[in-house]
N, C-alpha and C positions, 0 to 999 in steps of 0.2 A: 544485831549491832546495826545501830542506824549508818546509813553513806551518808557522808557530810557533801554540801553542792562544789563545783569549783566555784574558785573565786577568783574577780578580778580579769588578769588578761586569758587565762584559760575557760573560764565560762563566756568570754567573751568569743572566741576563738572554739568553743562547740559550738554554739549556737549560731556561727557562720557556717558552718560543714553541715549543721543540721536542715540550714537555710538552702544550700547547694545540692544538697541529697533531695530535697523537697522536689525540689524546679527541675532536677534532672527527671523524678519519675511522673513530673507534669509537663516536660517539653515535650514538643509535637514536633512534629516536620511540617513540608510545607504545605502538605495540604488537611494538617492541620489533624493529622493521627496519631495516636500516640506509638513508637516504635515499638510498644508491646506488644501491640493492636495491629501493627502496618499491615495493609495485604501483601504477602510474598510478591515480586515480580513475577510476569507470567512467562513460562517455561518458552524457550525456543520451539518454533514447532519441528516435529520429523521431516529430514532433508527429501526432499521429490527424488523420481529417477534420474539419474546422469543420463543425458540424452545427447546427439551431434546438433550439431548447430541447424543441418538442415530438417531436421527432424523436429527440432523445437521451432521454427518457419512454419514448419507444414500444419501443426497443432494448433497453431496462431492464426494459420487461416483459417482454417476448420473450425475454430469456434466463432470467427466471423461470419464464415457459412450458414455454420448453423443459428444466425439473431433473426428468429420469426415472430416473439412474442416476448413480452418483460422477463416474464420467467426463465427464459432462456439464461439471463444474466446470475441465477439464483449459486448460491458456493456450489451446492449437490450436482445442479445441471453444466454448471463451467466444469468442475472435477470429472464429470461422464464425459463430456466430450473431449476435453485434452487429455484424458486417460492420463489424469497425475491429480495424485491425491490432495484435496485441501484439509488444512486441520484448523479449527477454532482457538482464536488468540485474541483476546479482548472483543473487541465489535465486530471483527473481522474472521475469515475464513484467508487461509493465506499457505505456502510453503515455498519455499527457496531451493533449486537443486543445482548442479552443475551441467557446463556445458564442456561435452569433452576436449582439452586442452585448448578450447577458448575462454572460457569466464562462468558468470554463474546468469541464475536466471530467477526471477519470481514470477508470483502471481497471487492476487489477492481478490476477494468478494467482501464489499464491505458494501453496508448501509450507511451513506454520510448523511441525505438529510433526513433532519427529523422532522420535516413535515410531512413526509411520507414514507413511513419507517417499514414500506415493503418495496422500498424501492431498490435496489441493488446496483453497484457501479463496481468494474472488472477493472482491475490492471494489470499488464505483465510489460516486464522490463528483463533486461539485460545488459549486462555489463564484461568488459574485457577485463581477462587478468592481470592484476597490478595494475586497475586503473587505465591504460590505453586505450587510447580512441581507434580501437580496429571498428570496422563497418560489418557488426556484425547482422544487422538486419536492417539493410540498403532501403530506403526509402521507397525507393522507385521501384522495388519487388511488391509493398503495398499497394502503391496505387497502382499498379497498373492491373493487379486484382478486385479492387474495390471497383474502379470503374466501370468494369466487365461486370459488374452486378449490379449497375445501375446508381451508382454513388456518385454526388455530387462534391466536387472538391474544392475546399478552400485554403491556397497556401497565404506561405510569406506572412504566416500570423505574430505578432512578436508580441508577448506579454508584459506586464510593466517590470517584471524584475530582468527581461532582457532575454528572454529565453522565445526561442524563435518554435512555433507549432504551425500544424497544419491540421484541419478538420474535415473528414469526410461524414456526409449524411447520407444514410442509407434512402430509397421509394418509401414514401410512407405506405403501411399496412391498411388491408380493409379497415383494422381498428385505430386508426389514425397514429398507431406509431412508426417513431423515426429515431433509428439507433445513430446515433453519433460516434464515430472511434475519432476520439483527439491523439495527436502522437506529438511529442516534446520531439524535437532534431537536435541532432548533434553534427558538428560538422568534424569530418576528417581533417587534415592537412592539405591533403588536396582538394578543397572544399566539396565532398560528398555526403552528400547530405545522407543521414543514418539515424534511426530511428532510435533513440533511448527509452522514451516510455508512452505505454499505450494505456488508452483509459476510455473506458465503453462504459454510455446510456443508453435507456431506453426511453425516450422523453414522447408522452402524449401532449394531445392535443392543447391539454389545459397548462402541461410546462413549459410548453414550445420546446421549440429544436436548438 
């Protein structure tokens, strides 16, 4: 038995839903993949150890300690020396853990430029729980360790979006390098100045400092 077609406002009215079925299994998102297709987002990495505040300090200097050569900056060689694991999350080498009943903490190894895609840049931050401005990692406990290793300091840096840093540059190496740690400031209430995030180069001769 033959189907006879619709007619009229109902074949007018398939051929819209046919139209709509179409576009839905040809929309993209915005970068332009099909949602059948999208890549999964990437997983949270595993939380670091819970550590005390002065504990997660000491790790912090110690890996400054230890900047003799580029490589030092690398995920593997940052994770050995702060004895806290990094795990791979897109470009980066990264994990987050708690600071006990102050706040939390990260640190990341990422390669940002890509003109030199074995170059390596460190961050580790910290933050108060709920957000407050406790002074968990006092400015003036950095520098006054940086110095004592022969670091040159530049405050009172203010950036254009208003955010106030400070740079210290490490002696340059027999091999002309010169680590940079920059630190974002935060101020207290009682304006104490307190470090929010740090971020280590290793910049030769041909980057400059």
């Amino acid at each position: 038995m033959s189907q006879t077609s619709p007619a009229g406002g109902d074949a007018a009215a398939d051929a819209v839903a046919a139209e709509l079925d179409r576009i839905a299994e040809l929309s993209t998102n915005a970068e332009g993949v099909s949602p059948a297709n999208a890549k999964p987002a990437s997983a949270a990495p595993p939380a670091g150890p819970s550590l005390e505040v002065n504990d997660w300090l000491a790790r912090t200097l110690r890996l400054i300690d230890s900047l003799k050569k580029p490589d030092d900056t690398k995920p593997e060689q940052v994770a050995r020396t702060l004895g806290i694991p990094l795990f791979e999350q897109d470009s980066a080498h990264r994990t987050t853990g708690q600071l006990v009943a102050a706040g939390t903490y990260s640190v990341w190894s990422d390669a940002l430029y890509r003109e030199h895609p074995n170059k390596w840049t460190v961050g580790l931050s910290q933050q108060s729980t709920g957000g407050k401005i406790d002074c968990l990692f006092p400015l003036e406990t950095l520098r006054t360790h940086v110095l004592q290793l022969g670091y040159k300091a530049t405050e009172g840096v203010i950036r254009r979006d208003g955010s106030e840093h400070a740079l210290f540059r490490s002696p340059a190496s027999n091999d002309g390098v010169i680590f940079v740690v920059e630190v974002k400031i935060q101020r207290t209430a009682g304006e104490q100045a307190c470090i929010q995030e740090i971020e280590i180069d290793a910049n030769t001769r041909e980057e400059g400092a």
